[in-house]
PDB file of N, CA, C and O in Angstrom, chain B, residues numbered from 101:
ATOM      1  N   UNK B 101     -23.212  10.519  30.215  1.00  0.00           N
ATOM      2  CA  UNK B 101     -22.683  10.902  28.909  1.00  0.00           C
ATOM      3  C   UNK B 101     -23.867  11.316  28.036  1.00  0.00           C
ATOM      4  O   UNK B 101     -24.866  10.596  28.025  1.00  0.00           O
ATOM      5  N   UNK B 102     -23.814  12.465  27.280  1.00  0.00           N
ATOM      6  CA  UNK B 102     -24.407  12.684  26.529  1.00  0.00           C
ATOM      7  C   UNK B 102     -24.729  12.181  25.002  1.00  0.00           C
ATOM      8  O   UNK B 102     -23.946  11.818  24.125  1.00  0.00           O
ATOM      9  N   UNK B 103     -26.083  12.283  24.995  1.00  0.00           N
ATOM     10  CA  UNK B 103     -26.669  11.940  23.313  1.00  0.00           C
ATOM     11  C   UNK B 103     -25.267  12.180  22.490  1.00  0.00           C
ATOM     12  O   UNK B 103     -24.335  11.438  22.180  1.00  0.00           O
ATOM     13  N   UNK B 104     -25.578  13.644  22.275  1.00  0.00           N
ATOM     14  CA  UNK B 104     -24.314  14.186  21.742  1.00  0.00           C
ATOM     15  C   UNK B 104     -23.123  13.644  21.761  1.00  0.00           C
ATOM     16  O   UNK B 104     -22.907  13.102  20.677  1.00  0.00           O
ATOM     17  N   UNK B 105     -22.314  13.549  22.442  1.00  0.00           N
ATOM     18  CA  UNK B 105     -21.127  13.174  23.079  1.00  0.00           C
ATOM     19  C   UNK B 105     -20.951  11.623  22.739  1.00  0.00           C
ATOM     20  O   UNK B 105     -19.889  11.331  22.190  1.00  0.00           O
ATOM     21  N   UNK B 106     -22.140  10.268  23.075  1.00  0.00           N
ATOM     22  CA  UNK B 106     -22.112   9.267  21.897  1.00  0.00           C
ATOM     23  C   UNK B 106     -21.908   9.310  20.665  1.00  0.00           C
ATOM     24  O   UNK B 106     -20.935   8.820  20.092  1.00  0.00           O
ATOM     25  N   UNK B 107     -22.916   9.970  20.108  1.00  0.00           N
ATOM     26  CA  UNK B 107     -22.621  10.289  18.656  1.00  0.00           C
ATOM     27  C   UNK B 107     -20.569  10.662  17.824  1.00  0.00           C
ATOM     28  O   UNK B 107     -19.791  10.124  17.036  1.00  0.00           O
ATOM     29  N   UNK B 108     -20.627  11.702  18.577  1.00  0.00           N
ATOM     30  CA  UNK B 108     -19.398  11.956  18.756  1.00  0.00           C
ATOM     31  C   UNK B 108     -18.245  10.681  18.872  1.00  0.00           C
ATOM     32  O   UNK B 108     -17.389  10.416  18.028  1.00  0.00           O
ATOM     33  N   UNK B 109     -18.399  10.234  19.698  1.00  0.00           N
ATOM     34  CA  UNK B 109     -17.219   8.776  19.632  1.00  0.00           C
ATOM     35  C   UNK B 109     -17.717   8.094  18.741  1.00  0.00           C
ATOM     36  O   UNK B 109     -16.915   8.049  17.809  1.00  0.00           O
ATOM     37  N   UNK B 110     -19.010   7.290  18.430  1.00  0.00           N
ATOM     38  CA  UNK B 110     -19.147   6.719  17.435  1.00  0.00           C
ATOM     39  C   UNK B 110     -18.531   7.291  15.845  1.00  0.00           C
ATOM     40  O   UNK B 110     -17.895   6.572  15.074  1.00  0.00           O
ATOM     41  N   UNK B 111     -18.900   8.775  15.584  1.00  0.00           N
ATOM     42  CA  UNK B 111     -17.897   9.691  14.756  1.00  0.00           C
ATOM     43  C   UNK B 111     -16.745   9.039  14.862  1.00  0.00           C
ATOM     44  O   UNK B 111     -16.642   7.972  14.257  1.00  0.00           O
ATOM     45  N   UNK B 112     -15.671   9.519  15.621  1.00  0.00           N
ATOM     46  CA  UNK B 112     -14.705   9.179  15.790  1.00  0.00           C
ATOM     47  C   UNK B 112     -14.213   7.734  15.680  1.00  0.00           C
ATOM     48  O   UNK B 112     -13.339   7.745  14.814  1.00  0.00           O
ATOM     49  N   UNK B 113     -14.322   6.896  16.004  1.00  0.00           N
ATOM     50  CA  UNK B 113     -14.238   5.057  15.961  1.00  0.00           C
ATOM     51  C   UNK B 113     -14.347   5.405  14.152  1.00  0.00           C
ATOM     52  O   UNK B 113     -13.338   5.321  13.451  1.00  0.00           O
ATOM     53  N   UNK B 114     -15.799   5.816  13.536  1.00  0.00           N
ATOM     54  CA  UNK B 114     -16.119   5.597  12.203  1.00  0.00           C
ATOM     55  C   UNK B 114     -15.041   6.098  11.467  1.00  0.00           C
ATOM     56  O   UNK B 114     -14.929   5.476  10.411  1.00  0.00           O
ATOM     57  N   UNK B 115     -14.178   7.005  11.613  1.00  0.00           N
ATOM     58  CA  UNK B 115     -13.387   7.889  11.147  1.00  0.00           C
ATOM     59  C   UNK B 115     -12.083   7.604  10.844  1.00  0.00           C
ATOM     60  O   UNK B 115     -11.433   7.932   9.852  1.00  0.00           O
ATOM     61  N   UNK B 116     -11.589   6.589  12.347  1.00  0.00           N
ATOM     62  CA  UNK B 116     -10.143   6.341  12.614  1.00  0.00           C
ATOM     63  C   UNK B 116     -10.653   4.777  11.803  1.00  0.00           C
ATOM     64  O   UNK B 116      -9.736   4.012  11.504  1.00  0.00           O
ATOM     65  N   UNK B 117     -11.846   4.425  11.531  1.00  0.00           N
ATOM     66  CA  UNK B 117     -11.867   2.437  10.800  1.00  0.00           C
ATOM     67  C   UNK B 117     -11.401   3.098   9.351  1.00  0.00           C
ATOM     68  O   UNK B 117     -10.579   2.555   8.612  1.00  0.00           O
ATOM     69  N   UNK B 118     -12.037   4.317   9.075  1.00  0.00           N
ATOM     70  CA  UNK B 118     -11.732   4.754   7.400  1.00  0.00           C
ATOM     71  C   UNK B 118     -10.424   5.189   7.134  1.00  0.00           C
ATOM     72  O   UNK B 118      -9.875   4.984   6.051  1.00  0.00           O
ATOM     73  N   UNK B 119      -9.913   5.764   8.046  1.00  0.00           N
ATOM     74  CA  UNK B 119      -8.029   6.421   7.828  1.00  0.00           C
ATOM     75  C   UNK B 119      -7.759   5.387   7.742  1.00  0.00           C
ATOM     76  O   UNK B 119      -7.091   5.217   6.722  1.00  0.00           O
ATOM     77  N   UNK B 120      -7.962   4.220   8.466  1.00  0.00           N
ATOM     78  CA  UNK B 120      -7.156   2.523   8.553  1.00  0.00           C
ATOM     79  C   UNK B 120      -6.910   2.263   7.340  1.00  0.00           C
ATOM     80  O   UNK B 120      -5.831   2.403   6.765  1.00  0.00           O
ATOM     81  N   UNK B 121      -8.571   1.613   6.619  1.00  0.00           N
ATOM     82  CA  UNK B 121      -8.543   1.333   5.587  1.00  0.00           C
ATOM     83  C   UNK B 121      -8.318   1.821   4.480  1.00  0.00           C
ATOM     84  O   UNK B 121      -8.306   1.003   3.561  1.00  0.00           O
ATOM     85  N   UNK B 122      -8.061   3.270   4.122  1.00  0.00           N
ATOM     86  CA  UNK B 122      -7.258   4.395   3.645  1.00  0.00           C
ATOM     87  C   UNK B 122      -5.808   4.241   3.477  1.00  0.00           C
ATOM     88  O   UNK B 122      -5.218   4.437   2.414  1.00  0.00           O
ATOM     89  N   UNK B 123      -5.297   3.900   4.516  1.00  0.00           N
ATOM     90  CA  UNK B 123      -3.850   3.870   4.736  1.00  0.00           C
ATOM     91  C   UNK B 123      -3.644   2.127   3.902  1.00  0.00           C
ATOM     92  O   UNK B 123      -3.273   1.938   2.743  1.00  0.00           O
ATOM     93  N   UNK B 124      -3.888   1.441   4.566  1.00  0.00           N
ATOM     94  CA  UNK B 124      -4.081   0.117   3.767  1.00  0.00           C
ATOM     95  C   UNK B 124      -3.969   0.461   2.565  1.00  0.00           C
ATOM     96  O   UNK B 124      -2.802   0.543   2.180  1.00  0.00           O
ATOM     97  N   UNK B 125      -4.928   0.746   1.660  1.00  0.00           N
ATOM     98  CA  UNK B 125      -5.268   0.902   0.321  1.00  0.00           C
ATOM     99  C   UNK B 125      -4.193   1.439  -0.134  1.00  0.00           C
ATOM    100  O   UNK B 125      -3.618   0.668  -0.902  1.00  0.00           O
ATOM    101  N   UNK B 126      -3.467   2.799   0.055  1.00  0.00           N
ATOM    102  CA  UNK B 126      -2.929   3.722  -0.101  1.00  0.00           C
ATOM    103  C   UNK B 126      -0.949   2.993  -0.415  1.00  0.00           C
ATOM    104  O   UNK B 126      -0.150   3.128  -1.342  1.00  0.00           O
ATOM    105  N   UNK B 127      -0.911   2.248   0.945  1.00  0.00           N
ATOM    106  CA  UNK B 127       0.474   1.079   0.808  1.00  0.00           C
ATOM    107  C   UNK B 127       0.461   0.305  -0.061  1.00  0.00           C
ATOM    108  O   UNK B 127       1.447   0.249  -0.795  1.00  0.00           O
ATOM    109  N   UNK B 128      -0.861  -0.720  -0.322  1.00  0.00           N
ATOM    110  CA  UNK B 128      -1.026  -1.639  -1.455  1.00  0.00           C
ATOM    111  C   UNK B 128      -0.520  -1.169  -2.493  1.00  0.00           C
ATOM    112  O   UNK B 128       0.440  -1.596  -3.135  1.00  0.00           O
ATOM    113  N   UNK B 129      -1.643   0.385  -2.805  1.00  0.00           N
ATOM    114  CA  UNK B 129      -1.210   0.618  -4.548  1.00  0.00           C
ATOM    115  C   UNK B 129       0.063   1.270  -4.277  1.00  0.00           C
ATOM    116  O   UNK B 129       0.625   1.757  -5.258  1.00  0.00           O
ATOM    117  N   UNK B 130       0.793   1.408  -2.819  1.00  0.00           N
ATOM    118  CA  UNK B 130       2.004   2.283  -3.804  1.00  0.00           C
ATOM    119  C   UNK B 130       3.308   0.879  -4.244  1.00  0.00           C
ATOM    120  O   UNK B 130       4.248   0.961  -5.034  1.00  0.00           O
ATOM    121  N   UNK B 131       2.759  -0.641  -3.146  1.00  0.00           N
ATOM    122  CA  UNK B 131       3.658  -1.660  -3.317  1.00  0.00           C
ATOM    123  C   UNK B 131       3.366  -1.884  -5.095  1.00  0.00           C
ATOM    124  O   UNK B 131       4.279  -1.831  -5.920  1.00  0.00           O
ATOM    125  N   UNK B 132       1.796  -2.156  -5.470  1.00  0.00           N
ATOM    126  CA  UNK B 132       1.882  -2.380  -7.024  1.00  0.00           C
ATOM    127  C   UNK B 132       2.578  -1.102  -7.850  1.00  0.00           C
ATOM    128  O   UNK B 132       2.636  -1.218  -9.074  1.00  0.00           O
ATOM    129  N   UNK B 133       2.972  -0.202  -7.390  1.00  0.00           N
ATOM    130  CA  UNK B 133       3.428   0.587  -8.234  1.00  0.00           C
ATOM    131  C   UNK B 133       5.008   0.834  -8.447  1.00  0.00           C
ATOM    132  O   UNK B 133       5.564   1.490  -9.327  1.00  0.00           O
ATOM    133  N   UNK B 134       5.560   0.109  -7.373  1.00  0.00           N
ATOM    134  CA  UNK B 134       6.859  -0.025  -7.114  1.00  0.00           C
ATOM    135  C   UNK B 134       6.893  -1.572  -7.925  1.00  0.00           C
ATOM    136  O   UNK B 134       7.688  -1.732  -8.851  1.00  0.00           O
ATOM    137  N   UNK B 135       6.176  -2.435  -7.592  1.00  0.00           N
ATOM    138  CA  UNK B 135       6.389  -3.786  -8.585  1.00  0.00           C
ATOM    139  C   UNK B 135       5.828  -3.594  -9.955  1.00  0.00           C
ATOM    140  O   UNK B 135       5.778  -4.475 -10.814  1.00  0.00           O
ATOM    141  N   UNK B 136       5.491  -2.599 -10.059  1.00  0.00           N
ATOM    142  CA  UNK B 136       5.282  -2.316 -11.735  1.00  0.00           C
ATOM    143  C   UNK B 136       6.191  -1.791 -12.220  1.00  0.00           C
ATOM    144  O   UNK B 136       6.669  -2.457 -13.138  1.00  0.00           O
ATOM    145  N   UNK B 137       6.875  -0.496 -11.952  1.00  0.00           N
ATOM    146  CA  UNK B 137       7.840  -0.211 -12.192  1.00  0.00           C
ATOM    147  C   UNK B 137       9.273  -0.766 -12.214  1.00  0.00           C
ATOM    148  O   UNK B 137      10.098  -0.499 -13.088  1.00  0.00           O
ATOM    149  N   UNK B 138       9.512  -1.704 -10.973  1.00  0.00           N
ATOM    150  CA  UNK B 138      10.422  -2.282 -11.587  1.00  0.00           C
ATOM    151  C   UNK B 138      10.544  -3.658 -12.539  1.00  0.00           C
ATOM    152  O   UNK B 138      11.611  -4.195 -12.837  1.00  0.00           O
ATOM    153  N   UNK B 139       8.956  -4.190 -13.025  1.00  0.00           N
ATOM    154  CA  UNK B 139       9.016  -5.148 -13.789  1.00  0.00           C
ATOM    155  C   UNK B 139       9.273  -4.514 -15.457  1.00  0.00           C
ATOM    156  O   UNK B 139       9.591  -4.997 -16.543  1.00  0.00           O
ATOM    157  N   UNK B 140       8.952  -3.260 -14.958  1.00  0.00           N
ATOM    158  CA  UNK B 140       9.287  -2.161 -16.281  1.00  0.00           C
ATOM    159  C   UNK B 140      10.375  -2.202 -16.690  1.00  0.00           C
ATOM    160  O   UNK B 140      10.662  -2.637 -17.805  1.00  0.00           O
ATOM    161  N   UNK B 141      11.347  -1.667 -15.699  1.00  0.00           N
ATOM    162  CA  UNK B 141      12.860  -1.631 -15.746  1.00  0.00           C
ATOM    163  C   UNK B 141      13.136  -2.788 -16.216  1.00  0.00           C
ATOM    164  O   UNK B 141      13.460  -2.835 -17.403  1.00  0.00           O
ATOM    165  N   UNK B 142      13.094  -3.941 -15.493  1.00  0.00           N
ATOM    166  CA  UNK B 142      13.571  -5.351 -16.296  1.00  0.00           C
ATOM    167  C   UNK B 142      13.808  -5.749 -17.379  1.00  0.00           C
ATOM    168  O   UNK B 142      14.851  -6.204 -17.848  1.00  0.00           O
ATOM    169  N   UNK B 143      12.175  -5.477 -18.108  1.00  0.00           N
ATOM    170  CA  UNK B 143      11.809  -5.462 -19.287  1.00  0.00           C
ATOM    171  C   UNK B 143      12.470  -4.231 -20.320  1.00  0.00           C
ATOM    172  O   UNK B 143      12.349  -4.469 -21.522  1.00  0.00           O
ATOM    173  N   UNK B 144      13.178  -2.900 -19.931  1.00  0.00           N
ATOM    174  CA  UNK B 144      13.969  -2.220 -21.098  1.00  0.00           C
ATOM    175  C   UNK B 144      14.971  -2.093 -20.607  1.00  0.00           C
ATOM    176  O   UNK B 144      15.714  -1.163 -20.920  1.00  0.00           O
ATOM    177  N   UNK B 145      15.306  -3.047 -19.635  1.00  0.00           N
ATOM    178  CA  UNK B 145      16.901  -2.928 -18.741  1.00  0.00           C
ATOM    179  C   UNK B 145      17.291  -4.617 -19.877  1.00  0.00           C
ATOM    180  O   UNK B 145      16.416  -5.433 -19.589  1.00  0.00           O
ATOM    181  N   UNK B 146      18.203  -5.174 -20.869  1.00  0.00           N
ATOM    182  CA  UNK B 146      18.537  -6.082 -20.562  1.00  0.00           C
ATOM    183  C   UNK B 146      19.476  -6.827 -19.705  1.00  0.00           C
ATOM    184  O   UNK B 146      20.692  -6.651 -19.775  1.00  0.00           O
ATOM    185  N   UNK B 147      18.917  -7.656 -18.899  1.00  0.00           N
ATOM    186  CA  UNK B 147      19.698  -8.358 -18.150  1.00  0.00           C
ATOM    187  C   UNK B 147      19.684  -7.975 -16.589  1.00  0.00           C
ATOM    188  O   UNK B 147      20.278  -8.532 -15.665  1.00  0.00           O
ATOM    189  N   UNK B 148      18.722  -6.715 -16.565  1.00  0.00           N
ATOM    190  CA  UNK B 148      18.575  -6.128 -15.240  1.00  0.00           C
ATOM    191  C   UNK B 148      17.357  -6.735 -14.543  1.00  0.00           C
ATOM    192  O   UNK B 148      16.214  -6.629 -14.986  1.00  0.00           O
ATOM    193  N   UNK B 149      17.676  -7.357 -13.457  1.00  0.00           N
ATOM    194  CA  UNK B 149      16.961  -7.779 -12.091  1.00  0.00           C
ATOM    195  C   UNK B 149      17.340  -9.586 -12.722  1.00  0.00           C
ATOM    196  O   UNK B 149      16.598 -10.447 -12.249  1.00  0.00           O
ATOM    197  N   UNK B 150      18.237  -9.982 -13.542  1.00  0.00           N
ATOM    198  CA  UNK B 150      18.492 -11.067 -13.597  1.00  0.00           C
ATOM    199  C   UNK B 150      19.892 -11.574 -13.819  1.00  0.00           C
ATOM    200  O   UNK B 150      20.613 -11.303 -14.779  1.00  0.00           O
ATOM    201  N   UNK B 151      20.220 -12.476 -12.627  1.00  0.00           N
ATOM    202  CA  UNK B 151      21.948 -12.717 -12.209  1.00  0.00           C
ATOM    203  C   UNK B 151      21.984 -13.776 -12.970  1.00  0.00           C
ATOM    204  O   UNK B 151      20.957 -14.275 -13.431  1.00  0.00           O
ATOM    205  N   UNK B 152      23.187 -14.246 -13.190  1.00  0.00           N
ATOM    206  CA  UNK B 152      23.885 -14.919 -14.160  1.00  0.00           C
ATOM    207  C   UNK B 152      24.214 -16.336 -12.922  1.00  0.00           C
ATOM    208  O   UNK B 152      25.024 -16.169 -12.010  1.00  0.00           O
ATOM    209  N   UNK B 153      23.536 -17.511 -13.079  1.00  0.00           N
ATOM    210  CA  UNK B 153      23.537 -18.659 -11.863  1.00  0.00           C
ATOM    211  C   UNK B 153      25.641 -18.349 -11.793  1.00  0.00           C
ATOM    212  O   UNK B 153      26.211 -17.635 -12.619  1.00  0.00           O
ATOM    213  N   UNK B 154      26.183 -18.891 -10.942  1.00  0.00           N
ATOM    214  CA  UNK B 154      26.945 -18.804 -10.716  1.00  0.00           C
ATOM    215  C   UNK B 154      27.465 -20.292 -11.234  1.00  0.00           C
ATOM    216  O   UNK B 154      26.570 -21.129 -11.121  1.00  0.00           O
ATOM    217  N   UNK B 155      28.566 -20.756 -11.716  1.00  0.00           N
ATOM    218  CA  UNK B 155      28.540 -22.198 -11.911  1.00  0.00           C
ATOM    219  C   UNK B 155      27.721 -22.840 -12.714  1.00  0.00           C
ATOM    220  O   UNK B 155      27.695 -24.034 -12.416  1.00  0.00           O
ATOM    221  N   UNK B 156      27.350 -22.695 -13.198  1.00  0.00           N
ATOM    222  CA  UNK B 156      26.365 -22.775 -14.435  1.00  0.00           C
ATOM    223  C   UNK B 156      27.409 -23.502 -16.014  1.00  0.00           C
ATOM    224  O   UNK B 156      26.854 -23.656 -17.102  1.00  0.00           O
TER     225      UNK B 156
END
């Protein structure tokens, strides 16, 4: 195997660890952005995202 051709996979390995952690990042902020938004809604929804105990 070539110089070259190491380099090359090492490239590659380095590349596919950064899309990983890319993709990671990328889910996180879109979960905080979905739990922001709907703590939004809550807050100028009254009474929305909160049930009434049943039997109460």
């Amino acid at each position: 195997m070539s110089h070259y051709h190491t380099d090359l996979l090492r490239l590659q390995r380095h590349l596919e660890m950064l899309l990983r952690a890319l993709t990671a990042s990328t889910i996180a902020e879109q979960e905080a952005h979905r739990q922001a938004a709907e703590r939004a809604r809550e807050l100028r929804e009254p009474g929305a995202g909160r049930r009434p105990e049943v039997g109460v």
